[in-house]
Structures are given as C-alpha cells and as structure tokens.
Kinemage of the C-alpha trace (Angstrom):
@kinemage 1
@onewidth
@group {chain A} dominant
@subgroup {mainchain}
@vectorlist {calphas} color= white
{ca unk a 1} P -43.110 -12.533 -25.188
{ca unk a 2} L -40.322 -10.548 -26.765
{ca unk a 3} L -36.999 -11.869 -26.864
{ca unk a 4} L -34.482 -10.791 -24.542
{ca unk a 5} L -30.957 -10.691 -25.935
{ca unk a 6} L -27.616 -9.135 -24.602
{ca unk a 7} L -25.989 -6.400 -26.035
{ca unk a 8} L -23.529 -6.013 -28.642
{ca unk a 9} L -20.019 -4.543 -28.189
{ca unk a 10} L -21.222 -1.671 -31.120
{ca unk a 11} L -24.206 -1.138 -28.571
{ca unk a 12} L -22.066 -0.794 -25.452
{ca unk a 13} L -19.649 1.165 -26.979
{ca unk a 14} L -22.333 3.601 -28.248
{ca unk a 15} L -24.238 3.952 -24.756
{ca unk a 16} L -20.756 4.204 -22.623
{ca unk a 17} L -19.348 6.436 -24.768
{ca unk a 18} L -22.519 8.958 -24.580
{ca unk a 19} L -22.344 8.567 -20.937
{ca unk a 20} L -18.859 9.628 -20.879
{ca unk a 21} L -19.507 12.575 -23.385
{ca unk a 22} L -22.793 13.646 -21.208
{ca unk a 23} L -20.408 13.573 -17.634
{ca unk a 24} L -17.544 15.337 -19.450
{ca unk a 25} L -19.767 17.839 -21.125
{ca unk a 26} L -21.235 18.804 -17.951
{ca unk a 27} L -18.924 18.972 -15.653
{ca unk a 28} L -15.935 20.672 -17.655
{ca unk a 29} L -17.650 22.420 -20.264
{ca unk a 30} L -21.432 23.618 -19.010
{ca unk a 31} L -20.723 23.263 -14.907
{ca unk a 32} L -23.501 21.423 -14.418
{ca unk a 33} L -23.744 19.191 -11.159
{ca unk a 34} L -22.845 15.653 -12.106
{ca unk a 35} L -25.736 14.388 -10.995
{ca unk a 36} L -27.774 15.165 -13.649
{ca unk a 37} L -25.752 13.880 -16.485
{ca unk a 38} L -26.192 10.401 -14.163
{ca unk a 39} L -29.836 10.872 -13.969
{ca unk a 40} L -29.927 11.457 -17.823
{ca unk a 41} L -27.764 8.581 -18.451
{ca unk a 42} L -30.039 6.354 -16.412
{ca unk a 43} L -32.638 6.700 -20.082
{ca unk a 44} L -29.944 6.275 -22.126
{ca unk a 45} L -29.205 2.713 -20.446
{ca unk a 46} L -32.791 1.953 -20.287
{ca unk a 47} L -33.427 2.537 -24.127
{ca unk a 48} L -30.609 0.210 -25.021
{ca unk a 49} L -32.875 -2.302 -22.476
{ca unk a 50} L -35.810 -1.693 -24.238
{ca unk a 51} L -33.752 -2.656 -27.650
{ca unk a 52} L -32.803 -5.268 -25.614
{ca unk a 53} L -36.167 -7.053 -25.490
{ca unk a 54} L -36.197 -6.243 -21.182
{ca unk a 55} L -39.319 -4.780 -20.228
{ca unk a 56} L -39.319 -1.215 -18.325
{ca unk a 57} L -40.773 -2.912 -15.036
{ca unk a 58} L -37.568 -5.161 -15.201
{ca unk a 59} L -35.242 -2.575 -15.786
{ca unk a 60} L -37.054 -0.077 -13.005
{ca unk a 61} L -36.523 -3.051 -10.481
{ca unk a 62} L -32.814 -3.149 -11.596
{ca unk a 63} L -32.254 0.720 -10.980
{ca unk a 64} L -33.362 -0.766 -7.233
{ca unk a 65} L -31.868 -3.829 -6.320
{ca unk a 66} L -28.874 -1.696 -7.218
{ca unk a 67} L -29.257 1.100 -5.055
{ca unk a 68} L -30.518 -0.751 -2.212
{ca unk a 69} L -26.840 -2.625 -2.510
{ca unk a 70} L -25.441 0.429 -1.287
{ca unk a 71} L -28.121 1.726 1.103
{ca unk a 72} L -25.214 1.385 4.183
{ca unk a 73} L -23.253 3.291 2.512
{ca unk a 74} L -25.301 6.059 2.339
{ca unk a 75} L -26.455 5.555 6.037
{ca unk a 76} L -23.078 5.864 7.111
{ca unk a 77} L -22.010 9.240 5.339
{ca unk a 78} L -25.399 10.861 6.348
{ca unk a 79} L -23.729 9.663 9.900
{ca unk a 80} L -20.532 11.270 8.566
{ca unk a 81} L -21.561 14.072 8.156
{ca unk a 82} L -23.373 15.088 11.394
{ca unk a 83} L -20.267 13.906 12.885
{ca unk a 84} L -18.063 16.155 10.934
{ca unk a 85} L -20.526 19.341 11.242
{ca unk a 86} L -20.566 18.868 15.469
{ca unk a 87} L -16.698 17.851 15.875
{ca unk a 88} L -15.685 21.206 14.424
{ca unk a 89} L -18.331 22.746 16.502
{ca unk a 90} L -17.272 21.238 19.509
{ca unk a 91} L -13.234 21.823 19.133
{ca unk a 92} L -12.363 18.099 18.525
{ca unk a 93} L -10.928 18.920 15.029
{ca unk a 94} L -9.365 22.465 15.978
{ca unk a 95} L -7.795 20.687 18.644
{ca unk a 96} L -6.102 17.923 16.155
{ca unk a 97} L -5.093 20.812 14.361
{ca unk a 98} L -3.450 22.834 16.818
{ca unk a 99} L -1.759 19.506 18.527
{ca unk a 100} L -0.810 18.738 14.885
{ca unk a 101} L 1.146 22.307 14.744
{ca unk a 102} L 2.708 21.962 17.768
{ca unk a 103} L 4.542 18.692 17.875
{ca unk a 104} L 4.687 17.332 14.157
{ca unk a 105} L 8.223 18.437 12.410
{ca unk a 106} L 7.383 19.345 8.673
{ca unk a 107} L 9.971 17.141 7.151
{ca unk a 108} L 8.080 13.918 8.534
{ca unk a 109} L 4.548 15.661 8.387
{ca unk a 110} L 4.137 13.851 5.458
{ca unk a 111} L 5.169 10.176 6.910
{ca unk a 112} L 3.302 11.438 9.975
{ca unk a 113} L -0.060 12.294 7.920
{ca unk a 114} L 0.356 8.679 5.886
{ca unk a 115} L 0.901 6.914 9.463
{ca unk a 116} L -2.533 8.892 11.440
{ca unk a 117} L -4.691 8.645 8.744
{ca unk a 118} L -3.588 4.458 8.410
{ca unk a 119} L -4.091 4.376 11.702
{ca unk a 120} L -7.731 5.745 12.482
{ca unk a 121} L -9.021 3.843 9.148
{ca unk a 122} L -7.700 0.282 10.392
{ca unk a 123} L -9.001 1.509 13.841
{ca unk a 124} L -12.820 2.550 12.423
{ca unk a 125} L -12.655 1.134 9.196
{ca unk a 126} L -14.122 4.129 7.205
{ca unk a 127} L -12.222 5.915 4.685
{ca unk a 128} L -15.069 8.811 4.633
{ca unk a 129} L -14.366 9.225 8.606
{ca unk a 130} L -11.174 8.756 8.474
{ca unk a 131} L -11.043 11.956 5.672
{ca unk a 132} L -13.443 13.642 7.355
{ca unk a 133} L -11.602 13.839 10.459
{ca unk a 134} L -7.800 13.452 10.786
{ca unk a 135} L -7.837 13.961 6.940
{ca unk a 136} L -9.362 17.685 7.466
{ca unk a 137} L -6.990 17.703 10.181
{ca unk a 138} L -3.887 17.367 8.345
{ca unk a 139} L -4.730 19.366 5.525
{ca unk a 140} L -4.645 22.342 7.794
{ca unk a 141} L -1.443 21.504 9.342
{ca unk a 142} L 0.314 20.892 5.917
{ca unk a 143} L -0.863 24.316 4.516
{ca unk a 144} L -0.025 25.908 7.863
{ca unk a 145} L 3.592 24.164 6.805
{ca unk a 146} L 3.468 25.200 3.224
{ca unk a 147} L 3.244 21.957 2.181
{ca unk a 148} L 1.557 21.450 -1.061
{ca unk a 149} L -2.459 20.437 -0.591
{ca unk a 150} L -2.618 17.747 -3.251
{ca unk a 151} L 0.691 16.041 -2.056
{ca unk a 152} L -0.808 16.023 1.898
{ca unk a 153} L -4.097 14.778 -0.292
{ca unk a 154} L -2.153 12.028 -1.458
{ca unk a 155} L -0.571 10.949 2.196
{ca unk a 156} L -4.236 11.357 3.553
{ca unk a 157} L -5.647 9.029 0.462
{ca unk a 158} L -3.287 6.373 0.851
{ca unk a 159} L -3.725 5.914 4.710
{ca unk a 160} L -7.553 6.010 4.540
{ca unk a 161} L -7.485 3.774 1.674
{ca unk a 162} L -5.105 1.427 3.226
{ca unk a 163} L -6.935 0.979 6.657
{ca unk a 164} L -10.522 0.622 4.435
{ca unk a 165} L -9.112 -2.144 2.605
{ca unk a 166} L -7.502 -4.237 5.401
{ca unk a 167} L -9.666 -3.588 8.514
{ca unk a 168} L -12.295 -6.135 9.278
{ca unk a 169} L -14.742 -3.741 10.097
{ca unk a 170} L -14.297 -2.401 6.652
{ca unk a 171} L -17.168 -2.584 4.532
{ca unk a 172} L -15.758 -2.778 1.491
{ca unk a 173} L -13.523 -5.612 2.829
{ca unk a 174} L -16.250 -7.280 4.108
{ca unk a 175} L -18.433 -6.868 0.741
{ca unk a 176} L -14.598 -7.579 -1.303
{ca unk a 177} L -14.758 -10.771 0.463
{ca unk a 178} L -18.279 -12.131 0.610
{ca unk a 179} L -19.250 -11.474 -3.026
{ca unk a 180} L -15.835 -13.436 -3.781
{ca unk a 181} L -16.804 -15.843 -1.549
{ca unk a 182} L -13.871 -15.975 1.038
{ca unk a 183} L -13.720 -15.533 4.699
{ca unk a 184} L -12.949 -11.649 5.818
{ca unk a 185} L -10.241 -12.992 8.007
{ca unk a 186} L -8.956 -15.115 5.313
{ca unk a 187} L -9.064 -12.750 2.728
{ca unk a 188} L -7.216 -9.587 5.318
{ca unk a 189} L -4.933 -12.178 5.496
{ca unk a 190} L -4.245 -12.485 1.484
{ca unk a 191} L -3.996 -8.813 1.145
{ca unk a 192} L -1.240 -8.651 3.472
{ca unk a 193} L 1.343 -10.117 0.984
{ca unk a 194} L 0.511 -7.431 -0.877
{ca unk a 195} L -0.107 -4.501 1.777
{ca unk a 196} L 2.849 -4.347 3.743
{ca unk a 197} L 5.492 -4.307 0.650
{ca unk a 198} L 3.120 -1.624 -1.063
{ca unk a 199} L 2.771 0.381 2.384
{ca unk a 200} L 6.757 0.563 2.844
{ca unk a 201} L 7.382 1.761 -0.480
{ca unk a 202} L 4.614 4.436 -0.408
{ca unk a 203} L 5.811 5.278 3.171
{ca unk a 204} L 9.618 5.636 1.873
{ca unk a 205} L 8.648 7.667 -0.996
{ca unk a 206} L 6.252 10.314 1.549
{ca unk a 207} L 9.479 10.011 3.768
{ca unk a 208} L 11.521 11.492 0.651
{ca unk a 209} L 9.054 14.057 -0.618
{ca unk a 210} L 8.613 15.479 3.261
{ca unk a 211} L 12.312 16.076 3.720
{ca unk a 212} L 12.132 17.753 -0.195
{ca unk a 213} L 9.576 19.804 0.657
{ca unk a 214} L 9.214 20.327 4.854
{ca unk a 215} L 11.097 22.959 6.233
{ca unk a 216} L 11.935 24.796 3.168
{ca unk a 217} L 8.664 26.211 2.549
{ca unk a 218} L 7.963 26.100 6.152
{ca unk a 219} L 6.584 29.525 7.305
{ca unk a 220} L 6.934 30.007 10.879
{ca unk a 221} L 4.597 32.787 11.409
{ca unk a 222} L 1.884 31.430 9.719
{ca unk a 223} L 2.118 28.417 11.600
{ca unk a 224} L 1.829 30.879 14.941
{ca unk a 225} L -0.679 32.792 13.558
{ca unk a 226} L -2.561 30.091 12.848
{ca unk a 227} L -2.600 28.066 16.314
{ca unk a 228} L -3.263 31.588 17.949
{ca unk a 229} L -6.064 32.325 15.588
{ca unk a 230} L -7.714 28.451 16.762
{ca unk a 231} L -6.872 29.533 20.341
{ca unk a 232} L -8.860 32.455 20.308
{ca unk a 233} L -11.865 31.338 18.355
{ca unk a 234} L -12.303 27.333 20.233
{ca unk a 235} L -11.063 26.189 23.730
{ca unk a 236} L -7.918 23.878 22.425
{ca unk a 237} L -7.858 21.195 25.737
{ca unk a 238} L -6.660 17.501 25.348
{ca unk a 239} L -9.774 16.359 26.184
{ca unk a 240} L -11.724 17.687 23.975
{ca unk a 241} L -9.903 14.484 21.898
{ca unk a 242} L -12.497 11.994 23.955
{ca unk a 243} L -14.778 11.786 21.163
{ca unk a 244} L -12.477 11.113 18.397
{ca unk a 245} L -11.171 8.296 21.278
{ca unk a 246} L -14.649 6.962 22.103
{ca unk a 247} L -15.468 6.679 18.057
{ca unk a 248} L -11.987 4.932 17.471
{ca unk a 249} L -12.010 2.551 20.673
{ca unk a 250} L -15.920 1.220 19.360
{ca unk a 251} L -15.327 0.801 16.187
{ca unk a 252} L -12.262 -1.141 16.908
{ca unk a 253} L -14.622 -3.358 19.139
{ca unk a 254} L -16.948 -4.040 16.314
{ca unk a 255} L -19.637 -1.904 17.280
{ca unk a 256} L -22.208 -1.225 13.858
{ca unk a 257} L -20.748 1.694 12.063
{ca unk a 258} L -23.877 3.892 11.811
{ca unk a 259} L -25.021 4.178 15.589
{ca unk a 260} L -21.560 4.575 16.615
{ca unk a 261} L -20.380 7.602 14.254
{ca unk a 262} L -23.691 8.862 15.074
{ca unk a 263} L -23.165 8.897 19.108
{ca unk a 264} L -19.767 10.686 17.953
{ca unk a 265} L -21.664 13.499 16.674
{ca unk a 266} L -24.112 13.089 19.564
{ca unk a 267} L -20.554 13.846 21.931
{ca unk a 268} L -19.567 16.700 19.988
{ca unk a 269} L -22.792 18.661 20.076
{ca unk a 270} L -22.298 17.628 24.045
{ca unk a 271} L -18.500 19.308 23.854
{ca unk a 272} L -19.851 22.324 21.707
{ca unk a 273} L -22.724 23.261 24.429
{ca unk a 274} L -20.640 22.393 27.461
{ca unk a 275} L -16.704 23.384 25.954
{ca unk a 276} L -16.860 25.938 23.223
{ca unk a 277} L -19.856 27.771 24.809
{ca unk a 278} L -22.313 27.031 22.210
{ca unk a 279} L -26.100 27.034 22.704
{ca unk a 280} L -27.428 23.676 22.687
{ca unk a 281} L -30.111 24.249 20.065
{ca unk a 282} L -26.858 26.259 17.505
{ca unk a 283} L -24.821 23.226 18.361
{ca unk a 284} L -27.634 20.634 17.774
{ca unk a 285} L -28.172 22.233 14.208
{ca unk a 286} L -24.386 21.616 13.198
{ca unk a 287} L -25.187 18.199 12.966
{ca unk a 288} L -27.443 18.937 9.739
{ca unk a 289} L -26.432 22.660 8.528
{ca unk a 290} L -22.536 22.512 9.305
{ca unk a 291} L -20.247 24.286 11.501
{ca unk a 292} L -20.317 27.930 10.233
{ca unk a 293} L -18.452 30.746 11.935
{ca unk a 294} L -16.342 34.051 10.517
{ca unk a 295} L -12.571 34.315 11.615
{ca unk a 296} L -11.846 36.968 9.262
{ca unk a 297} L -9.056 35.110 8.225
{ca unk a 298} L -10.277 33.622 4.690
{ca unk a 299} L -8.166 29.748 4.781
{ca unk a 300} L -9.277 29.476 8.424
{ca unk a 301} L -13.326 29.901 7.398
{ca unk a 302} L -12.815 27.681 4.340
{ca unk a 303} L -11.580 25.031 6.420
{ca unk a 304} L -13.717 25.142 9.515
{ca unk a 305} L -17.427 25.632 7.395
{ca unk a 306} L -18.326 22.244 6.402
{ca unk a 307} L -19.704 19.285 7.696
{ca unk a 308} L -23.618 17.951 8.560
{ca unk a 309} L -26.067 15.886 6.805
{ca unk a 310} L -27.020 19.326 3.999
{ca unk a 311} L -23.023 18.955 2.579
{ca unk a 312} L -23.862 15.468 2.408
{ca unk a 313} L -26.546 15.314 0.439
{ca unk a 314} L -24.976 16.032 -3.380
{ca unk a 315} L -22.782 12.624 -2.411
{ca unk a 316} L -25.751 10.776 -0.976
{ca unk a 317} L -27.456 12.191 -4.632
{ca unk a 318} L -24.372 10.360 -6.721
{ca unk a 319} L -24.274 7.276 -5.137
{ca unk a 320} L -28.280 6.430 -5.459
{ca unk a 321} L -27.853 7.326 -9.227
{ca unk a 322} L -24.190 5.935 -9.649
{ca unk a 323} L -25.510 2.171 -7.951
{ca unk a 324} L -29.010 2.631 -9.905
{ca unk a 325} L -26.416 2.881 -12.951
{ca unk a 326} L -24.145 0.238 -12.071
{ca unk a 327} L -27.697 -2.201 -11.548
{ca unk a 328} L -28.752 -1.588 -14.885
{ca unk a 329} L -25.232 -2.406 -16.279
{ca unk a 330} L -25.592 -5.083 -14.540
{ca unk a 331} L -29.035 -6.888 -15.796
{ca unk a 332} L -27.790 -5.967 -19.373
{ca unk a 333} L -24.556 -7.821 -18.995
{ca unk a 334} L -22.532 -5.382 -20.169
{ca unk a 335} L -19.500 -5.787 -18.652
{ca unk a 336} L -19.586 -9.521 -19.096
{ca unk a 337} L -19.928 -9.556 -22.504
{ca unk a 338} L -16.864 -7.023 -22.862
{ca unk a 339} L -15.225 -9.716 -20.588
{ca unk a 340} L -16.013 -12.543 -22.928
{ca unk a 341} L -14.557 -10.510 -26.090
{ca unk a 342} L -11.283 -11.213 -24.115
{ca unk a 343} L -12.206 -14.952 -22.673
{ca unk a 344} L -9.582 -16.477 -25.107
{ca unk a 345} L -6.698 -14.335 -23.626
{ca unk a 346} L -7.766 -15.357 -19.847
{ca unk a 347} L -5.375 -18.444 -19.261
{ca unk a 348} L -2.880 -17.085 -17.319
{ca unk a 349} L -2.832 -15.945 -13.391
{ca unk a 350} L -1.070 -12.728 -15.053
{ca unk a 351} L -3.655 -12.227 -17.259
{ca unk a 352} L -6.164 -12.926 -15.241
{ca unk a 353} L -5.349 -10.526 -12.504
{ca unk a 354} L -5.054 -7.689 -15.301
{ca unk a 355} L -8.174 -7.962 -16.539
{ca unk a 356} L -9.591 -7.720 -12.813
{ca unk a 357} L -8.126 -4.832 -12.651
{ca unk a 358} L -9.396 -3.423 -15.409
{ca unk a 359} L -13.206 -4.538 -14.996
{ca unk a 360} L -12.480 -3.287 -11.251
{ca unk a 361} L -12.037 0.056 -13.005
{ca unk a 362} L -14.187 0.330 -15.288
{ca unk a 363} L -16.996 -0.561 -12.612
{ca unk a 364} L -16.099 2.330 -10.482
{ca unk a 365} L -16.055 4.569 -14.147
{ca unk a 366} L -19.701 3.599 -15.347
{ca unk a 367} L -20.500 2.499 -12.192
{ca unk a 368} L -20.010 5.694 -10.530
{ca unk a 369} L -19.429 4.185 -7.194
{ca unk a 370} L -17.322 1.666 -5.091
{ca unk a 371} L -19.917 -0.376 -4.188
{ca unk a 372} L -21.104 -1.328 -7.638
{ca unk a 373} L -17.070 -2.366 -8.774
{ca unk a 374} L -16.793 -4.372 -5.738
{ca unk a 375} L -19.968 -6.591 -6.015
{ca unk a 376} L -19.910 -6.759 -9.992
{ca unk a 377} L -15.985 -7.745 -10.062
{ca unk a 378} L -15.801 -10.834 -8.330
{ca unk a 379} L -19.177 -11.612 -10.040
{ca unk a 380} L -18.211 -11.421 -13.566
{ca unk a 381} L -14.690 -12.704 -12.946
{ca unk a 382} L -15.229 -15.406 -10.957
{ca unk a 383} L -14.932 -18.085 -13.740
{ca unk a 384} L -12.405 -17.020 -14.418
{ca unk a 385} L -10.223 -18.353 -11.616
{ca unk a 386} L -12.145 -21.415 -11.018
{ca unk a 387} L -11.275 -22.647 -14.389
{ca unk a 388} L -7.024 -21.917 -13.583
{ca unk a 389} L -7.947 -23.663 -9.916
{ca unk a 390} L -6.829 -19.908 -8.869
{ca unk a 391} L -7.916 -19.562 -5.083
{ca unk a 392} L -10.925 -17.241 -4.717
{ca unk a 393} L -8.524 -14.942 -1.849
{ca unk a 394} L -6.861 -14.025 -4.707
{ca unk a 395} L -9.998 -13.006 -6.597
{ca unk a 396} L -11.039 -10.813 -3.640
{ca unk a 397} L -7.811 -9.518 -3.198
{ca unk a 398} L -7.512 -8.189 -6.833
{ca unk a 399} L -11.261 -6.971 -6.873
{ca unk a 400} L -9.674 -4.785 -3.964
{ca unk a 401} L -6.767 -3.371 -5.568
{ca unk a 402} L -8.699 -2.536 -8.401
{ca unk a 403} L -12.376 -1.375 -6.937
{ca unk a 404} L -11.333 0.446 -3.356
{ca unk a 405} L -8.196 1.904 -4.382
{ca unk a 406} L -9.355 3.509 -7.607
{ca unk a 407} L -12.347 4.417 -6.707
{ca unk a 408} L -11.161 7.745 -5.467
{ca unk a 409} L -9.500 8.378 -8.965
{ca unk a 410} L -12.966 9.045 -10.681
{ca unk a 411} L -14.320 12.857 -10.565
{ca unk a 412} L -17.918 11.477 -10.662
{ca unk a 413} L -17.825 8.566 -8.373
{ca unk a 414} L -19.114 8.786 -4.977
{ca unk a 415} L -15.787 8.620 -3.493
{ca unk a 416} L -14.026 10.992 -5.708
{ca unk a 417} L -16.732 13.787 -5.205
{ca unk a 418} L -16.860 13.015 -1.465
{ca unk a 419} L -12.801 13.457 -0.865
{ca unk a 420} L -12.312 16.132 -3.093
{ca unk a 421} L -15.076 18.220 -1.353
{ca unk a 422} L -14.072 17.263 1.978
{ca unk a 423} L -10.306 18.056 1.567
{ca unk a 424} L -11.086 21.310 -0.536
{ca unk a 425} L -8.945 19.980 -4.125
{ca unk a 426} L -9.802 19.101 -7.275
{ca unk a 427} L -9.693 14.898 -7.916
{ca unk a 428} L -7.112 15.870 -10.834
{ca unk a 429} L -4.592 17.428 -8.696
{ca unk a 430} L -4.292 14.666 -5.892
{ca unk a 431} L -4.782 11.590 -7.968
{ca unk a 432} L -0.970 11.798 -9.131
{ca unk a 433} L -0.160 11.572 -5.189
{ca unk a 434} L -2.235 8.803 -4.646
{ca unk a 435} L 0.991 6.659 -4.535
{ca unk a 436} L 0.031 3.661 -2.210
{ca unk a 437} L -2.931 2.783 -5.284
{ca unk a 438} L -0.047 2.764 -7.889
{ca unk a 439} L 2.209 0.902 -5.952
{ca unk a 440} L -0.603 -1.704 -5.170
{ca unk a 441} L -1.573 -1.630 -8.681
{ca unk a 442} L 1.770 -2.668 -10.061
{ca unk a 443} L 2.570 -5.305 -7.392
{ca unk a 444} L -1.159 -6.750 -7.670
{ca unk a 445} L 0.537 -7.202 -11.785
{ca unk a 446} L 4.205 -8.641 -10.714
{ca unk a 447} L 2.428 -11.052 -8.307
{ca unk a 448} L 0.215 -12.004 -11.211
{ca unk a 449} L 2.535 -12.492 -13.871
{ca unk a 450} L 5.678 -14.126 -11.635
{ca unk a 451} L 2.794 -16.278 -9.770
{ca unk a 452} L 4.548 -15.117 -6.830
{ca unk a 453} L 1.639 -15.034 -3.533
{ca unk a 454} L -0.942 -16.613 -6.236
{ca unk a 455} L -2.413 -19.704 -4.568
{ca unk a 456} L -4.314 -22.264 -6.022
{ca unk a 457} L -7.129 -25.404 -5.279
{ca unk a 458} L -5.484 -27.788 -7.276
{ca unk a 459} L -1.721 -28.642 -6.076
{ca unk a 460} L -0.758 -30.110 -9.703
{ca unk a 461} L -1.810 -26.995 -11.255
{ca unk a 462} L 0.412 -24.925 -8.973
{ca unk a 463} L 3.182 -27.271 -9.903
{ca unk a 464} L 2.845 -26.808 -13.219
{ca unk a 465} L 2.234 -23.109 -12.710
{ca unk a 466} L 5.115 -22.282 -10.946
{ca unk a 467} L 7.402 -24.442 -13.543
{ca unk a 468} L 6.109 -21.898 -16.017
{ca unk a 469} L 7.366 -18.975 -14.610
C-alpha cells in the first residue's frame, strides 16, 4: 500500500496558485464561463492527490461527500429561481417597485433599502431570496432615483447578509453553529455583540451617503415614466403583495425552506393567470424559462427578464464544482497544514480570531462557495480555541464574519456569481459598498485583540486574559 502523506506548502502553493491563474485567465482575459476553469482545476487537485499517495477512488469519493454538503443549497436556489421567474410574471415584484417609487424619499432610499432587505432576510432567512426579491426591487427604485447601482448593491448586500447570518432559520447560521458545535440560539445570541454595533454604523454611514446622493440626482420624470410604464404593462394592486406575505409569514414560522419558496412560485403563477392575464400554461413556464416580455423601454426589459430554474443553472453549475473543490482541499489537508505553518503565532484570542478570518476567506476563495468556508473553518480551527479555553460561540461567530459575509466578495464563488447576476453589476463594483462586511470584519479584530465579548471555559484563564489587555 502506498504511503499517504500531506502536502507541502511548495505543493500547495504551486496547485493554488494555478487555480488562481486558470480562474483569472478565463474569466478576464479569454471570457470563458468560470465553470470550466473549476472543472479543470478539479485534475489539477487530484494529481497533487495522486503525488500524495491517495488513490483516485478516494479522491472521487471526496469530490462527493463535498458536494452532497451543499446539496440544500442548491435545492433551494433551483426553488429561487422559479420563484423569481413567476413573481415578476405575476406583478408581485412590479408592484414592490412601483410602491417603492411612490412613498420612499431618495435621501433615505438608501437607509430604507438597508432596513427592507434586513428585514425579509431575518424574516425568511435566505440571502438568495431576499436578493432575488426586494433586492431586484430596490435596484429599480434606486436607478429610477439616480442613485448609483453598486452603492444600492451595497445597502441590498449588507441587509441580506445581515438577516442570513442572524436568523435561525438561516442555513448558514445553522451550519456556522453546528459544525462549531454550539447551539443556534446560543450562537444568534453571540453574534449580537457584534451585529447590532456593526448594523448602526453601516446604517449611519447609508444614512450619510443617501442624503449625499438622493435628491440631487433625483430625476423626477424618469421616476413617472417609470411607474406609468409598470402601470401599463402589469396590474399594480396591493394585493398582489400576498405572496411575498405568505413566503415571509412561513418562513418566519419555521416552515422547510424548499417547499415553502416553492409554493411562493406556485402563488405567483396563480396571480399571473388570474391578475396579469397570463395563460396558465405561459405563466406555468416562467417558473423554469423566466419572465420575458418587451416594453420597448431597454432598463425596464433588462430588469423584468430574469428569473426560473434555466438562469439558475450556471450557479447551481459553480457550486457542485466549487464544494467538489473545497472536498478535495479538504481530504488533502491543505488548509490545515497552511494553518499549522502559523500554529506558533496562535496564542492569543487576537490572533486567533485573525487567522479565522483569514482561513474563513480563503475557504470561500479556493473553495468557491459558502458552504465549503463554513464547514471547513470551525473544523480546522477548532483547536485552536480549545487550547486558549476560548468558548466555541466565539469560534462560530468568527467562522461567520469571515465565511457568510465574504463570501459575496469572490467573482467565482457561488454567491458572488449569483448576486452579481441577479442585481445586473459586476462583483468589483459593489464589493467596495459592501460596508456592513467591513465593519463586521474590523470589530470581529477589536473584539479579538481587546478580549472585549471573548468568553471563555476556564474562569482563571479569563482572569488572566483580561489582566493582559
């Protein structure tokens, strides 16, 4: 039997560094879809197994157990997508839109888009939804207000990705916390200290930027032009809202993700047949092709033809090869034994907390999806803390900061190709607006290195601890 061995840091830097010259290569210089550069890198990762001493049945099964780790995931945006395709179809979205129009000033739209989108995500506990819906929503309204798109990106961003990591129904709170080991209602609780200082800042700052740039730019007649284009092309009633109500309300009641968002979509292919006038069989098809329809006014089509499973499936395509990626990382060790090059460094909460923010990252970079940062954080860090008698909330609460609210940062993850196609922007140009993931960032790092809302298992060692800082 041939020895297996783990790699070396020449090895790792090799392979990672090809994988980051194939992705870059292909998506800036030869536009050529990202998922291919994954698939290719997939051979790359399994040669250096091979050197390795792993057999290919081993690392084949790897590929696997990592994709089926994010198998809800991808059951949920196929959901996601139906529901988007048959909303538009069936007015729910227009209507946001034109409600949005009428009653939201532009010099709070800002706060106001940071505040709905925080809302529905705590409320459903899906980020995608949450983007797909209100977040679609309120990039209409802000261009309507000649607002700029990647700022309203930003306010969307930070209230999807602030309900997604505190809602219980969350399922990246819920996998946060059980791969760290920690009740979900404990560890909610932990990210609270951090949560509520980071949302007020990032809500001040929106607050500023709307009142810099609301009403200035503000063109009235587009904003007209718009709500009488939606009035002549959907029938804008308030109750065409009792989807986006029912969705929200059974969520919030802990109903499984999946079925619900699905009987969402089932609603607005209901609305679209009975409201809008569709035929059943056009509105049924929605659900898997997309809304499509012709305006004649250009901003209006781009926003309103999208949606169903089809736009879904490039995603659905990055995520099976971005978690088959992060499972072979994963048998090979790799980022443990870059983790281990710093073990001597690791005695501090301060330090500590840095690197899990850093391995956090890196996970959703070769990882290539959310899901494979937040189970191989806590996994490779968890040592870590037990050895400083550093409570495992904390542990959780870091692999948060550093897995959820990057994780739309990265042009080839699964969340950064799934928000910048749904809100129509290029990951570049909204990640400097992503201000409640900054914010988070550098209080996650003050906490760390003041001690400040660090707990411990050992009551001497937070003694000690605090008389160090």
């Amino acid at each position: 039997m041939k020895h297996v061995r783990l790699p070396s840091m020449l090895e790792i830097i090799f392979t990672l560094g090809l994988f980051l010259a194939i992705v870059f290569s292909f998506t800036a210089m030869f536009d050529l879809p990202i998922q291919l550069a994954l698939f290719i890198s997939w051979f790359i990762v399994i040669l250096l197994g091979l050197r390795l001493g792993h057999r290919y049945q081993q690392l084949q099964g790897a590929i696997t157990n990592g994709i089926s780790n994010g198998l809800e995931a991808i059951l949920i945006l196929i959901a996601v997508g139906a529901l988007i395709g048959t909303w538009i179809a069936g007015g729910v979205v227009p209507t946001l839109i034109y409600y949005g129009l009428e009653f939201i000033h532009p010099s709070i739209f800002l706060l106001a888009t940071l505040v709905i989108c925080s809302i529905t995500s705590l409320a459903t506990g899906t980020s995608w939804g949450t983007v797909g819906t209100a977040g679609i929503a309120m990039m209409a309204i802000g261009e309507g207000m000649g607002i700029p798109l990647p700022l309203v990106a930003g306010a969307v961003l930070s209230g999807a990705y602030f309900g997604d990591k505190l809602s219980p129904l969350s399922d990246s709170t819920v996998l946060a916390a059980s791969m760290s080991k920690v009740d979900v209602i404990a560890h909610v609780r932990a990210m609270l200290y951090l949560d509520v200082p980071a949302y007020i800042i990032t809500a001040i700052l929106f607050t500023i930027a709307g009142f810099m740039y609301g009403g200035k730019n503000t063109d009235l007649e587009k904003v007209e032009f718009l709500k009488t284009a939606l009035l002549e092309n959907f029938d804008i009633q308030i109750w065409m809202l009792i989807p986006a109500i029912f969705v929200i309300l059974m969520l919030a009641l802990k109903q499984p993700s999946m079925p619900t968002i699905a009987a969402g979509a089932l609603l607005g292919i209901i609305w679209a047949t009975v409201f809008q006038g569709m035929d059943f069989s056009a509105a049924l098809g929605t659900a898997y092709s997309g809304f499509s329809i012709d305006t004649g006014i250009e901003f209006m089509d781009d926003l309103l033809n999208r949606g169903g499973i089809e736009g879904m499936l490039g995603s659905i395509v990055v995520i099976i090869f971005g978690l088959g990626f992060g499972g072979l990382l994963e048998h090979l060790g790799v980022l443990k034994v870059i983790v281990s090059k710093f073990q001597n460094q690791l005695t501090s909460a301060g330090n500590v907390t840095l690197s899990t923010l850093i391995v956090a990252f890196l996970a959703n970079v070769f990882g290539c999806a959310m899901y494979v940062s937040l189970i191989l954080t806590p996994k490779i860090m968890e040592e870590n803390y037990d050895k400083l008698h550093i409570d495992r909330r904390v542990l959780a609460r870091n692999s948060e900061v550093g897995g959820t609210l990057t994780s739309g940062m990265i042009p080839w993850s699964d969340n950064g190709i799934f928000m910048a196609g749904i809100l129509g922007i290029s990951t570049f140009s909204y990640v400097p607006f992503m201000w409640l993931s900054f914010v988070s960032i550098a209080l996650a790092i003050i906490y760390g290195y003041t001690g400040k809302y660090i707990w411990y298992t050992n009551n001497n060692v937070q003694a000690l601890q605090q008389k160090a800082n």
